[in-house]
MILUMVEX-261869 format. One record per residue: x, y, z of N, C-alpha, C in turn. Coordinates in steps of 0.05 Angstrom, whole numbers. Example, Ala and Ser with C-alpha at 12.3 -4.5 7.8 and 13.67 -1.06 7.14 Angstrom:
264  -114  156  246  -90  156  264  -66  156
257  -45  142  273  -21  143  258  1  157
This chain:
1045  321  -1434  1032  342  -1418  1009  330  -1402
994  324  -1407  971  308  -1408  983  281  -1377
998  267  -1389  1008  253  -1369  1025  267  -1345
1048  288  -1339  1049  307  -1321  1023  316  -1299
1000  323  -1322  982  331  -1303  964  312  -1296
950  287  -1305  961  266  -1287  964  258  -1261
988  259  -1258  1011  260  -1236  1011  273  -1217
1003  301  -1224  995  318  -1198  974  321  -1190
955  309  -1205  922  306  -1197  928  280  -1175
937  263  -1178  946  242  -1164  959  242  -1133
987  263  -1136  994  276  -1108  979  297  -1099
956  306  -1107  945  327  -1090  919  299  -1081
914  282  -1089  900  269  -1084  899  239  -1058
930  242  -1050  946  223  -1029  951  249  -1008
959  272  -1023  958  291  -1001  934  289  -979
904  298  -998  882  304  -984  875  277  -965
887  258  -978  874  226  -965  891  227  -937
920  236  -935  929  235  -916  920  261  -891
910  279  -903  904  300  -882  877  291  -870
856  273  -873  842  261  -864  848  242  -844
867  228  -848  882  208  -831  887  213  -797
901  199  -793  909  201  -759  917  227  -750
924  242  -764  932  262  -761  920  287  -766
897  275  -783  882  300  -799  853  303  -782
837  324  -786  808  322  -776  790  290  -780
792  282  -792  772  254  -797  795  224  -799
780  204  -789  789  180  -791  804  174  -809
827  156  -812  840  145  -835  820  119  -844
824  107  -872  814  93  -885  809  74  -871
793  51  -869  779  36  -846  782  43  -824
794  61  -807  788  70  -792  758  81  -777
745  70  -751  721  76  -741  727  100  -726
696  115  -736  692  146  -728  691  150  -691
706  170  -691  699  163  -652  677  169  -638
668  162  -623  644  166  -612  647  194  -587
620  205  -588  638  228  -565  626  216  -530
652  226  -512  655  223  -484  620  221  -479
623  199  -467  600  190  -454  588  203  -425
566  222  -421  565  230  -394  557  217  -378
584  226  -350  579  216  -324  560  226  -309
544  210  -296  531  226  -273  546  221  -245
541  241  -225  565  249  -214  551  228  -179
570  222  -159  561  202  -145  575  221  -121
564  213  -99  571  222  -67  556  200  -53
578  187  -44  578  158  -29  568  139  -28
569  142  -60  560  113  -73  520  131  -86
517  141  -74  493  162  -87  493  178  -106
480  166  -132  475  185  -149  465  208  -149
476  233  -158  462  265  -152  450  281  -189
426  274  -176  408  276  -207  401  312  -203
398  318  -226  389  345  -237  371  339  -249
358  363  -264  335  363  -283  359  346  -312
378  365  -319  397  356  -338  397  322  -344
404  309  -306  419  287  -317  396  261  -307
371  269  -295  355  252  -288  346  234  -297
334  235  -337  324  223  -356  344  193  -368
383  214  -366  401  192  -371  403  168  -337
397  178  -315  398  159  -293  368  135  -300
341  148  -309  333  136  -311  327  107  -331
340  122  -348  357  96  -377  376  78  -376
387  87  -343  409  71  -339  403  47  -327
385  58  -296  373  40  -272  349  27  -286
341  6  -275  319  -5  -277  302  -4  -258
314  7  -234  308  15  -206  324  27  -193
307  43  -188  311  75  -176  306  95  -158
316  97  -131  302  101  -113  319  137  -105
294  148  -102  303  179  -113  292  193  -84
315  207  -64  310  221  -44  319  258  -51
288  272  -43  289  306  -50  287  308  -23
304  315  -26  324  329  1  323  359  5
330  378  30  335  394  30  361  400  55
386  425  44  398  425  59  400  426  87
375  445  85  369  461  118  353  428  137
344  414  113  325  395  133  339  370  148
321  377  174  343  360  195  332  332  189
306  329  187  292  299  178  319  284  158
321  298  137  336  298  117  367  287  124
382  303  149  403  297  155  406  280  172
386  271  188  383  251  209  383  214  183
369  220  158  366  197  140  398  202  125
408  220  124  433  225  101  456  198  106
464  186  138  481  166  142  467  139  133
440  133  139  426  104  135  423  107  107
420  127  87  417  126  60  430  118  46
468  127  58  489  123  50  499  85  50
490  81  76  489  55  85  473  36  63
456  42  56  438  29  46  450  22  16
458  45  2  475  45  -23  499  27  -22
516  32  8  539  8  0  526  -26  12
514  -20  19  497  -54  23  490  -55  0
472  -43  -19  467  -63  -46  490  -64  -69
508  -40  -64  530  -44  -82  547  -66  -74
552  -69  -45  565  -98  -33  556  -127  -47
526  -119  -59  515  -144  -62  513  -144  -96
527  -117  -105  519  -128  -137  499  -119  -148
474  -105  -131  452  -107  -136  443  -91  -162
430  -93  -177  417  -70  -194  405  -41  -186
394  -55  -162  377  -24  -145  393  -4  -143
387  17  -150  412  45  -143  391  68  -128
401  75  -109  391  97  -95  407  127  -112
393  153  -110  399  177  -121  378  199  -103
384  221  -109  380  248  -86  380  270  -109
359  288  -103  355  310  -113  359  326  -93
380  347  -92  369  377  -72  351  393  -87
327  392  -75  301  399  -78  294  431  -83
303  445  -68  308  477  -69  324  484  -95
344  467  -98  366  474  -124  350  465  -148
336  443  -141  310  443  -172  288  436  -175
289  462  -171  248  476  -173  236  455  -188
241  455  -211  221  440  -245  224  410  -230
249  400  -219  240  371  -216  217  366  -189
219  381  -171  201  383  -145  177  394  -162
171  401  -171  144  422  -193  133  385  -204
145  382  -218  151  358  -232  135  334  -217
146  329  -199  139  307  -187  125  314  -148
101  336  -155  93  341  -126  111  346  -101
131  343  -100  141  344  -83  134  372  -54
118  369  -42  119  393  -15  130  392  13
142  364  15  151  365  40  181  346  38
196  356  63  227  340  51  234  318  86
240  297  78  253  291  52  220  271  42
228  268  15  209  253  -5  225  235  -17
211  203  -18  225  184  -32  212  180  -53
219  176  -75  206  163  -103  216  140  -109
202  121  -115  210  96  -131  209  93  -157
228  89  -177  227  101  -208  235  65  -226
219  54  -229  218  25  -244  218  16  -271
233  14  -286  236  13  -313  233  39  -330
255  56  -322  246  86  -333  222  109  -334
201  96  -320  174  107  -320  179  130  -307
174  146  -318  181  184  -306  151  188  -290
133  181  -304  96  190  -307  80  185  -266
103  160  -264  81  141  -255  99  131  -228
120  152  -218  127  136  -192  120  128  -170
128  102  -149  118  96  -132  122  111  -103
103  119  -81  115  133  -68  131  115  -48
148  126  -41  167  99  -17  158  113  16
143  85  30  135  85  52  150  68  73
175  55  61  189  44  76  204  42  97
215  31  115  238  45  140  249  58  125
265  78  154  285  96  146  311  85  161
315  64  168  339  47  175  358  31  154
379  34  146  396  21  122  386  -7  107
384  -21  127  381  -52  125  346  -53  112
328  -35  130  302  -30  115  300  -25  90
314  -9  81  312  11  49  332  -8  42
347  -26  36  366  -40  21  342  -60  21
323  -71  37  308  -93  28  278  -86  19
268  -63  23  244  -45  5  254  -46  -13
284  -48  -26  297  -45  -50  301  -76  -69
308  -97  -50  312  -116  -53  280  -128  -66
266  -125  -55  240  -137  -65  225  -133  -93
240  -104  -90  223  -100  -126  244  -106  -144
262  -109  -135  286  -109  -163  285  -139  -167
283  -151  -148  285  -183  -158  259  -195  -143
248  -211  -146  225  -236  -127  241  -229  -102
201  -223  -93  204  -221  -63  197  -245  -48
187  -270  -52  190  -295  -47  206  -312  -65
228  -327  -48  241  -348  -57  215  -373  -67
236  -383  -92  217  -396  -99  231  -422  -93
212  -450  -73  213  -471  -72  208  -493  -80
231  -516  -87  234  -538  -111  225  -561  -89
244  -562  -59  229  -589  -57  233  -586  -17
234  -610  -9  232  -603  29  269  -592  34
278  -598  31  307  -592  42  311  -559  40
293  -535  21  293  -519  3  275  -504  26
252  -515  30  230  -507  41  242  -504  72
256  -537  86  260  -531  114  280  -510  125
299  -507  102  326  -483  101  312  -460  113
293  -458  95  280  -422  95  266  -423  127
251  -438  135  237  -438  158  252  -443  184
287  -461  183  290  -448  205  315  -427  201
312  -420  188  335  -391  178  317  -364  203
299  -361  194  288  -345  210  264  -340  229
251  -320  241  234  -325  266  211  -334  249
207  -321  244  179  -329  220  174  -321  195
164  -347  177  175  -346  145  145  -358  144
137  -337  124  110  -344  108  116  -364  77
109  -388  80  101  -396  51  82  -395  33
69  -383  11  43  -387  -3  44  -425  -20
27  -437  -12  27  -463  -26  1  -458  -47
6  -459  -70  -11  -453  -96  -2  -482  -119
-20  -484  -122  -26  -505  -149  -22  -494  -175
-23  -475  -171  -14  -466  -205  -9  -432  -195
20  -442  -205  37  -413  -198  26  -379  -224
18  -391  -238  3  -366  -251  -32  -358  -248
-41  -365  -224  -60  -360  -215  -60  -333  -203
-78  -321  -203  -82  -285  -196  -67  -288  -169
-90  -304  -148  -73  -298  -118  -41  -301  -116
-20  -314  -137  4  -310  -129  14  -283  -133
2  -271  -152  2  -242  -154  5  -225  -129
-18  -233  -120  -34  -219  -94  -6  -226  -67
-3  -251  -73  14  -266  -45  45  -247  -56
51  -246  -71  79  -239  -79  75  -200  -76
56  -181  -79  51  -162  -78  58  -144  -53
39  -166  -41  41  -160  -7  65  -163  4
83  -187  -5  114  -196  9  131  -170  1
124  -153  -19  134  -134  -24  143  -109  -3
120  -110  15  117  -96  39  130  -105  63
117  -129  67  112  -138  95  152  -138  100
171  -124  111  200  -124  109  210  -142  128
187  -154  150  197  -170  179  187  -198  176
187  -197  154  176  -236  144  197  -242  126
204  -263  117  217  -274  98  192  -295  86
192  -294  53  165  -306  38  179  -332  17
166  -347  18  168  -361  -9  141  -372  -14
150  -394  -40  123  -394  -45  133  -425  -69
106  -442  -69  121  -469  -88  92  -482  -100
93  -498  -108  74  -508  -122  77  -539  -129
99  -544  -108  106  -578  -112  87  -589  -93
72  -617  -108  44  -631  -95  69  -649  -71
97  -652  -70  104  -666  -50  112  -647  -26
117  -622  -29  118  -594  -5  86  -601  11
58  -601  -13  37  -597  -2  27  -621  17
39  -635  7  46  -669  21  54  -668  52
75  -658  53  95  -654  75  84  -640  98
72  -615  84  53  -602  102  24  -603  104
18  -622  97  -13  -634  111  -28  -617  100
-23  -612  70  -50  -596  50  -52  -601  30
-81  -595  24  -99  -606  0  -105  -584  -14
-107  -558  -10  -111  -535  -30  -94  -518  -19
-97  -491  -40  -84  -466  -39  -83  -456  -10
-60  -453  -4  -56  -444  31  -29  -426  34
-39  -411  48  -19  -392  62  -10  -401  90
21  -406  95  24  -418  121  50  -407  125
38  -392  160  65  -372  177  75  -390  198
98  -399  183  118  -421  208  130  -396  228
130  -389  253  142  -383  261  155  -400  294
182  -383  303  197  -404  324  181  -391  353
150  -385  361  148  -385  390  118  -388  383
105  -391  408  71  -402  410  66  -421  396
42  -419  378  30  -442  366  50  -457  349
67  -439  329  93  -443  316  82  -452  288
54  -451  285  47  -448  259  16  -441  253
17  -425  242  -17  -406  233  -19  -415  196
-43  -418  193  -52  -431  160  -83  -405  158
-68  -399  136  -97  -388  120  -102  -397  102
-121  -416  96  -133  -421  67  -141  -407  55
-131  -401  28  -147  -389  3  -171  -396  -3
-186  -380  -4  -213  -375  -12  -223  -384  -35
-240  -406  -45  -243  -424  -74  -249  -404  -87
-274  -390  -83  -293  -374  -94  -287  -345  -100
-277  -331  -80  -266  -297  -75  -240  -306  -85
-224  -324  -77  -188  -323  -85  -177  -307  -55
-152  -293  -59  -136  -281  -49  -136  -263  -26
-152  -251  -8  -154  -216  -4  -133  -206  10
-117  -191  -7  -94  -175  6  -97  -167  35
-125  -150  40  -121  -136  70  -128  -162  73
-140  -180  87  -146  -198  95  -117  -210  104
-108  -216  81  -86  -232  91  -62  -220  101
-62  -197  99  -47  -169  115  -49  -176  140
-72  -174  148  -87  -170  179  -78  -200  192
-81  -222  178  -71  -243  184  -43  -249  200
-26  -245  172  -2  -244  175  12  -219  202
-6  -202  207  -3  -185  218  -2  -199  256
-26  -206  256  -40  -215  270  -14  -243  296
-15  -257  266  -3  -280  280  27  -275  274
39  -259  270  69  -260  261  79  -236  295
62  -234  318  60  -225  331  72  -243  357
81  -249  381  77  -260  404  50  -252  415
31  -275  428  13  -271  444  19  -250  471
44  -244  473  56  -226  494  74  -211  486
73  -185  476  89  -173  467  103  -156  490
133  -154  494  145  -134  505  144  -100  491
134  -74  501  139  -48  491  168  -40  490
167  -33  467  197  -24  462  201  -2  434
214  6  432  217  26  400  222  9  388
231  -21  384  234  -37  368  203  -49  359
188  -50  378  163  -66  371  137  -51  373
139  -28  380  127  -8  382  114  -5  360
124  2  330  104  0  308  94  -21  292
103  -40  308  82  -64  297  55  -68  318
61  -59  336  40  -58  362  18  -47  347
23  -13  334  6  -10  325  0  1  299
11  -21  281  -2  -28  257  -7  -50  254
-15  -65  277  -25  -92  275  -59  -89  273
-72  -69  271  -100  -64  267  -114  -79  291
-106  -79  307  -125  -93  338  -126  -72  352
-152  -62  353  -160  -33  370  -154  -37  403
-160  -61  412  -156  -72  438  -127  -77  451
-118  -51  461  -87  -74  475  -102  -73  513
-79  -89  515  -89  -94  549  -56  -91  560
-50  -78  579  -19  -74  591  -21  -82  606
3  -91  611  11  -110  642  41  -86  651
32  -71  660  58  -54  680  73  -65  703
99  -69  694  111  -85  711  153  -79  716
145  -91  737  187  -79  732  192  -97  743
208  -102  713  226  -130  708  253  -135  724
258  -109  738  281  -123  760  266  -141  783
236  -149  794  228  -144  813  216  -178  806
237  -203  816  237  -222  816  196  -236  821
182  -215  837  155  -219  841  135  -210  822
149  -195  801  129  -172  784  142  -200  753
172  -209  760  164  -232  732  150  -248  735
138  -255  763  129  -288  765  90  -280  756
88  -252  751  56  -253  742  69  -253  706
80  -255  691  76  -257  660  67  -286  658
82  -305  669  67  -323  666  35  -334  662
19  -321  683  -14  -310  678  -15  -297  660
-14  -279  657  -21  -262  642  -18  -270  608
5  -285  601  16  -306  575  -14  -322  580
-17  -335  603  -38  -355  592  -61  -347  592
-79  -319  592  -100  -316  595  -103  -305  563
-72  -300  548  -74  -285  522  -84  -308  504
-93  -325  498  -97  -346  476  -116  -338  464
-138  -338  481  -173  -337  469  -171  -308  464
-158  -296  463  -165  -268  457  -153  -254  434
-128  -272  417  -112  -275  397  -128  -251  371
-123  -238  366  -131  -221  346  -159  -202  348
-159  -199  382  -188  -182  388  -174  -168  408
-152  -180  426  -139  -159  445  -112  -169  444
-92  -150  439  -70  -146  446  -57  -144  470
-39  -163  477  -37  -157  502  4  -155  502
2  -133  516  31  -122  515  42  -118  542
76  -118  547  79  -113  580  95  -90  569
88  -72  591  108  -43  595  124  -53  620
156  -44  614  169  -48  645  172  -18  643
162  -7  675  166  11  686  196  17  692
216  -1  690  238  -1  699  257  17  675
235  5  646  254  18  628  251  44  619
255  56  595  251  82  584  225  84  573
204  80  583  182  76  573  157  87  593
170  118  604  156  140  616  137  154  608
139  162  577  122  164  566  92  147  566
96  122  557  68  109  564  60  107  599
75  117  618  65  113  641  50  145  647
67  165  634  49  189  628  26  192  617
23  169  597  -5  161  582  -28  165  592
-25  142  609  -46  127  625  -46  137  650
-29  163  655  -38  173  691  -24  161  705
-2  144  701  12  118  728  31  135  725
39  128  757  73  124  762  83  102  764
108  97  755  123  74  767  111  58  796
109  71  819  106  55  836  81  38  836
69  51  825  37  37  817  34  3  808
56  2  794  59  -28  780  67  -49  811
51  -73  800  46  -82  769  10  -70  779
8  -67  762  -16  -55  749  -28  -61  716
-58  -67  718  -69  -69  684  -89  -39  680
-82  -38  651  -106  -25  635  -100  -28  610
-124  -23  601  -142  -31  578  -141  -6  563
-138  -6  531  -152  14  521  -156  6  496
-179  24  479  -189  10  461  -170  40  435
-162  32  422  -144  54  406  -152  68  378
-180  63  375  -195  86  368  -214  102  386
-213  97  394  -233  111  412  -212  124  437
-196  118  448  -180  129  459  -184  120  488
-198  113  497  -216  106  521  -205  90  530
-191  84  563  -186  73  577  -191  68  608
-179  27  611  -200  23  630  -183  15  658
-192  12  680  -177  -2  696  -189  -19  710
-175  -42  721  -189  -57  740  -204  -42  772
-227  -57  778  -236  -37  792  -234  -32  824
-206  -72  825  -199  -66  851  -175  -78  843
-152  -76  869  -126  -76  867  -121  -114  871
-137  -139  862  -142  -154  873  -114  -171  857
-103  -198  866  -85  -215  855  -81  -210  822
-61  -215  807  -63  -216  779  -53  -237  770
-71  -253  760  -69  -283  750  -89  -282  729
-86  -305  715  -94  -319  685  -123  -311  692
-133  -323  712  -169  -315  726  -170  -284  712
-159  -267  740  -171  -235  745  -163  -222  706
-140  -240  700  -134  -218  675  -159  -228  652
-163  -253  652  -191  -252  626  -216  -247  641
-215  -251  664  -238  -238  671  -244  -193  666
-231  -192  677  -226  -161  664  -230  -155  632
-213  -169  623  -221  -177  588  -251  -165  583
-262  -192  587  -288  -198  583  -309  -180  596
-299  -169  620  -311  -141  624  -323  -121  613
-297  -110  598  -290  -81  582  -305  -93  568
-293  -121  550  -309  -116  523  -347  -117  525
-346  -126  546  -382  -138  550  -394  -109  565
-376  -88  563  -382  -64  577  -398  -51  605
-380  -78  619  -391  -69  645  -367  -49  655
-351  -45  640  -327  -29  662  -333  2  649
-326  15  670  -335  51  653  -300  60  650
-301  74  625  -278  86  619  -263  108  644
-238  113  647  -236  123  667  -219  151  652
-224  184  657  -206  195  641  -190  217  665
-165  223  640  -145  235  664  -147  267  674
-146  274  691  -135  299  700  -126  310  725
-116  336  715  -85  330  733  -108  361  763
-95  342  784  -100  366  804  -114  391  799
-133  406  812  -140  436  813  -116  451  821
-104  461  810  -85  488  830  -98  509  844
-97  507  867  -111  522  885  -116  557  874
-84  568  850  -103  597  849  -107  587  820
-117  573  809  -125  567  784  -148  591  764
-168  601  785  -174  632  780  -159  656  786
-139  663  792  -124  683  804  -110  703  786
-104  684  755  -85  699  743  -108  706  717
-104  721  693  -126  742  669  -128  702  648
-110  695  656  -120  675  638  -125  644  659
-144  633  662  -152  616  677  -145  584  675
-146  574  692  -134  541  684  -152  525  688
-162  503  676  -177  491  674  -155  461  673
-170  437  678  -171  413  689  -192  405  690
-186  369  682  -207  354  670  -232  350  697
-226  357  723  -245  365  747  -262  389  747
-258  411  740  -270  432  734  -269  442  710
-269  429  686  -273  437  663  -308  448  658
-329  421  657  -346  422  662  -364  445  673
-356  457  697  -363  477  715  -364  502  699
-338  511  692  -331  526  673  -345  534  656
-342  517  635  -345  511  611  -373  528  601
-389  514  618  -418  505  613  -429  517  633
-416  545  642  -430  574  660  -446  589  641
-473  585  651  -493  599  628  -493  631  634
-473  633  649  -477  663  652  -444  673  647
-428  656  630  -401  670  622  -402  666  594
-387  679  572  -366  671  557  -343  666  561
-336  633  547  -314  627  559  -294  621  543
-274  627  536  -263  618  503  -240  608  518
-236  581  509  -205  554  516  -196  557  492
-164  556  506  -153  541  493  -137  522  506
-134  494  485  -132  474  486  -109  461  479
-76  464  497  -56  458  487  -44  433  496
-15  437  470  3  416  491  24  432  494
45  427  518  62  434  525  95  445  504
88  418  488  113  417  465  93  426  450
84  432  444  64  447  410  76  477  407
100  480  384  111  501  377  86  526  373
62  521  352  46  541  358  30  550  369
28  529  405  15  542  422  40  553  438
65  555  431  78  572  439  75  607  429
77  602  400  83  629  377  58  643  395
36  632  401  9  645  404  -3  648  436
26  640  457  17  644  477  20  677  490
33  694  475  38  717  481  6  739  478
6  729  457  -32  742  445  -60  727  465
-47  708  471  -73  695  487  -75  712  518
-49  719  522  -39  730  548  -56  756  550
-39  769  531  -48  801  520  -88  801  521
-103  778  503  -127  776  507  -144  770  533
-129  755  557  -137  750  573  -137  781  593
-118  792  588  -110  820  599  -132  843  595
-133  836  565  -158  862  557  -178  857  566
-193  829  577  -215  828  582  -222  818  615
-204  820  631  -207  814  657  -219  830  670
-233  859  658  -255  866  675  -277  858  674
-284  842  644  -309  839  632  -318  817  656
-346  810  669  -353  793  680  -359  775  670
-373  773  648  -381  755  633  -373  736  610
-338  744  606  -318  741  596  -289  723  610
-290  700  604  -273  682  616  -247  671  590
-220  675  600  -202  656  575  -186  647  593
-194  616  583  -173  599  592  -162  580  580
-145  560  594  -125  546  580  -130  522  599
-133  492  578  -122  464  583  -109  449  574
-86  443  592  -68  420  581  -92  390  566
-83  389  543  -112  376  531  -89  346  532
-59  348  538  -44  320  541  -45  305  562
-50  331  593  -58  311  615  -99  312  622
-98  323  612  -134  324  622  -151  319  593
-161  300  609  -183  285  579  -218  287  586
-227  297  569  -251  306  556  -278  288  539
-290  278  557  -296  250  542  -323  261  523
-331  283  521  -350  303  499  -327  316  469
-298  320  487  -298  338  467  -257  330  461
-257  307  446  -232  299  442  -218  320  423
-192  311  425  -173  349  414  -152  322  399
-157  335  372  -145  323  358  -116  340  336
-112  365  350  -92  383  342  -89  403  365
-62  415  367  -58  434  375  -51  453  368
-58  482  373  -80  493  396  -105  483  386
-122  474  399  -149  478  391  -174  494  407
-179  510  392  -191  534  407  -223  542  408
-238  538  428  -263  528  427  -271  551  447
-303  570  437  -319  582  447  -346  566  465
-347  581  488  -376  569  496  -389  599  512
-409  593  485  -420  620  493  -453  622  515
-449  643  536  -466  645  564  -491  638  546
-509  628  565  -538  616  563  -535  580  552
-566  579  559  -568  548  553  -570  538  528
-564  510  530  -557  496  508  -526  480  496
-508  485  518  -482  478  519  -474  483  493
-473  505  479  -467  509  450  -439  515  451
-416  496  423  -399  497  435  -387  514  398
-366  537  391  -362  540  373  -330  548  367
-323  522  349  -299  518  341  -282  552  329
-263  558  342  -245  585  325  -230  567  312
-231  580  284  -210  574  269  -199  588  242
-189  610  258  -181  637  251  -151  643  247
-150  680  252  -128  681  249  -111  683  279
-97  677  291  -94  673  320  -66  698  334
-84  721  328  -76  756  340  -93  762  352
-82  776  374  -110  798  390  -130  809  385
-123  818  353  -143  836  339  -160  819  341
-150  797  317  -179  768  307  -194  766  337
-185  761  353  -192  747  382  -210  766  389
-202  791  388  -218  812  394  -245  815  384
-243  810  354  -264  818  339  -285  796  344
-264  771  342  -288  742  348  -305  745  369
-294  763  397  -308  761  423  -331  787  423
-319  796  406  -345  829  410  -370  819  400
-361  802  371  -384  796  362  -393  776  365
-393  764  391  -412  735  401  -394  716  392
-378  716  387  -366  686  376  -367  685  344
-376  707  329  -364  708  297  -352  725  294
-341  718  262  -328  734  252  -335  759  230
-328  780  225  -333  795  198  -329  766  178
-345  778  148  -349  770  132  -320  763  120
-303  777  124  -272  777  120  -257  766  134
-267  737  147  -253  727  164  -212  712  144
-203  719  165  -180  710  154  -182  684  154
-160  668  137  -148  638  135  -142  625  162
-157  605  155  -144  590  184  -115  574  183
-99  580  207  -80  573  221  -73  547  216
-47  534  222  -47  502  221  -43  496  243
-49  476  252  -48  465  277  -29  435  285
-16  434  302  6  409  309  -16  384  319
-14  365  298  -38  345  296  -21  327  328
-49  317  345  -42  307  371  -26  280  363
1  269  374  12  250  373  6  222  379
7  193  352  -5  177  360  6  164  385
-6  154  406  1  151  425  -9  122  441
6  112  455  18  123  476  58  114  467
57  122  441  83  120  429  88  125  404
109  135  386  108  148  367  94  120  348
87  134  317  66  116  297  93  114  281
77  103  260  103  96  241  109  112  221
77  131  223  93  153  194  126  169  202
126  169  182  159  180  181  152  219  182
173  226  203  165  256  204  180  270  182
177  295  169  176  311  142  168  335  149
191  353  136  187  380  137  181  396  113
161  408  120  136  421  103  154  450  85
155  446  59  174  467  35  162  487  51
């Protein structure tokens, strides 16, 4: 009996072992437990599409991570959507580690909450999983740009050089290649030199520490040296024994000389023009079909030497699409060749003061003019129109502004637009309506100046609309509105001298004036 039962303790016991098995809920005997389906994150053309859900697993994945919050409606957004795409199959072409990814921004609140986000599109740079602490990305918005803003942090942004064959490769590969020559590669300034290469996207960098490189090139200490293929064809900055390194310094440098002494205007070179920090450009207006208008670059090339990092000197061809800067400065086309000067903080521009030859002479002599301040600034405005008082809202021009303005026996309230400024559009119906209600008043004047062609050398306009009181009697007192911009507000501001009740409403935003005399490099963004 005893042995019987046994026996069936035995087969219920091969039973249970086998219902475990391949067939059963759990593994058979050495058999490994399975692991569960691994989540995908989901990709659109070659772009990772992160959620709040799957952001934490992208960031565990990448080591670099370049994260665009997007929005559907935004055209900024759709205008970057093809170069983004671009950018992703260039570093996947190459293998790269860097991975680009995209948030739609509206679809997740907590991650835009999350990470500031208020205007679209927004790039983040996300580096060894760090959620806390991303970099913001100020890079081009061209493929080849953002694949090498990408390229730099994921691997060394200077090649590093072993000996001359290594060194002369890199220098004539391209227009101009910065080397850092350092004696001891773990010194702070290689930090500093390798930091900056991070940025600079129109250089190619290396950097070495072989005493037979420093040999080759005729140095004895720590030196920074920009080979490039036109002018001098090579610029040296020595490092500093004492201070070491200085980033802007050597920014401004590299800036400086990685430039032609003669730059052509173009949308290609346009934002290095001006982020090269030289407040001084000097134009040479000229049209390059006009076999007599090429034979002055020549002068003009040689008067640029001595003036290397104090004035910029650039040619506009009138011939090309570069109307805009002739709208700048008040020219037409036929005007050329023609110079002026302007200093680009201050805004102020100059012209020669007679129409005389233009050669290497007249152009540094002019130079040396402006800067020694014998020349007076010259500013623009456009014609009087004969009924310029005729209609409830008045026109003003940089010739009778003055007159106006500064009538001790009117109130005169401007406004101060530009033509393309969406909200001196929204607000030209109420300005209308205000000029209406008060065209019997005598002592009551509203008008309007194009503040893009008529310049104001008291009272520069640094947004549009900008809306400025000058109230009758002496003392040219001049008082900024910046209100709510309805008839009512307008109304109330003018009854009561130019204030407001104690309840003045929020002020308005205004379309900040465009850097000029061509677009800047910030990248445009539309406001959540």
């Amino acid at each position: 009996m005893d042995g019987q039962l046994l026996l069936v303790l035995l087969l219920l016991l091969l039973l249970l072992l086998g219902a475990s098995g391949p067939e059963g809920q759990g593994p058979g005997p050495g058999e490994p437990e399975e692991e569960p389906p691994k989540e995908e994150i989901p990709e659109e053309d070659g772009i990772l599409v992160l959620s709040r859900r799957n952001l934490g697993l992208a960031l565990r994945e990448h080591r670099t991570l370049l994260v665009q919050f997007y929005a559907p409606w935004c055209g900024h957004c759709k205008a970057l959507a093809p170069e983004y795409s671009k950018a992703a199959a260039l570093l996947a072409a190459e293998s790269a580690k860097a991975r680009l990814a995209k948030v739609d921004g509206p679809a997740e609140t907590e991650l835009t909450e999350e990470f500031a986000v208020t205007a679209y599109p927004t790039l983040k740079f996300f580096r060894d999983g760090n959620r806390t602490h991303p970099e913001e990305y100020t890079g081009p918005r061209e493929a080849e740009g953002i694949a090498e803003w990408l390229r730099r942090r994921a691997g060394p942004s200077a090649t590093r050089l072993e000996d001359e064959d290594g060194a002369q490769a890199l220098i004539d590969g391209r227009d101009v290649v910065v080397i850092g020559f350092f004696q001891d590669l773990q010194d702070e300034d290689v930090a500093t030199f390798l930091a900056l290469a991070q940025d600079a996207l129109d250089m190619t960098f290396g950097l070495t520490d072989r005493p037979k490189l420093f040999q080759k090139f005729g140095l004895t200490k720590d030196t920074v040296v920009l080979f490039k293929k036109f002018d001098e064809g090579r610029a040296d900055f020595p490092v500093d024994e004492e201070l070491g390194l200085d980033q802007g310094d050597l920014s401004h440098f590299l800036l400086t000389h990685s430039m032609r002494l003669v730059t052509e205007f173009n949308s290609r070179t346009s934002p290095k023009i001006f982020s090269a920090r030289i407040l001084n450009h000097l134009l040479l207006f000229v049209n390059q079909t006009l076999a007599s208008h090429r034979e002055l670059l020549a002068g003009f090339g040689e008067a640029a030497p001595p003036f290397r990092g104090q004035v910029l000197f650039v040619v506009v061809d009138v011939g090309a699409d570069n109307g805009h800067v002739l709208q700048y400065f008040g020219l037409k086309a036929e005007e050329a060749p023609t110079l002026r000067f302007i200093n680009m903080e201050t805004t102020k521009k100059y012209a020669p003061a007679h129409g005389g030859p233009l050669t290497a002479t007249s152009v540094t002599a002019f130079c040396h003019a402006v800067l020694g301040g014998e020349v007076k600034p010259y500013l623009l405005s456009q014609e009087l129109p004969p009924d310029w008082d005729q209609r409830p809202v008045k026109t003003l021009v940089g010739k009778n502004f003055e007159q106006v303005a500064f009538d001790e026996t009117k109130n005169v309230f401007i406004k101060f637009y530009a033509p393309w400024c969406t909200h001196c559009k929204e607000m030209a119906a109420a300005w209308e309506a205000l000029a209406e209600k008060y065209k019997d008043h005598e002592d009551i004047i509203i008008a309007e100046l194009d503040a893009t062609a008529n310049e104001l050398e008291a009272f520069p306009v640094h947004g549009f609309p900008t809306l400025k009181f000058f109230p009758a009697g002496p003392g040219r007192k001049v008082i900024e509105y910046k209100s709510t911009r309805d008839l009512e507000t307008f109304s109330k501001f003018l009854d009561n001298g130019g204030e407001l009740p104690a309840e003045e409403p929020a002020e308005e935003p205004a379309a900040p004036f465009p850097e000029t005399p061509a677009n800047s490099t910030t990248e445009p963004k539309e406001e959540l």
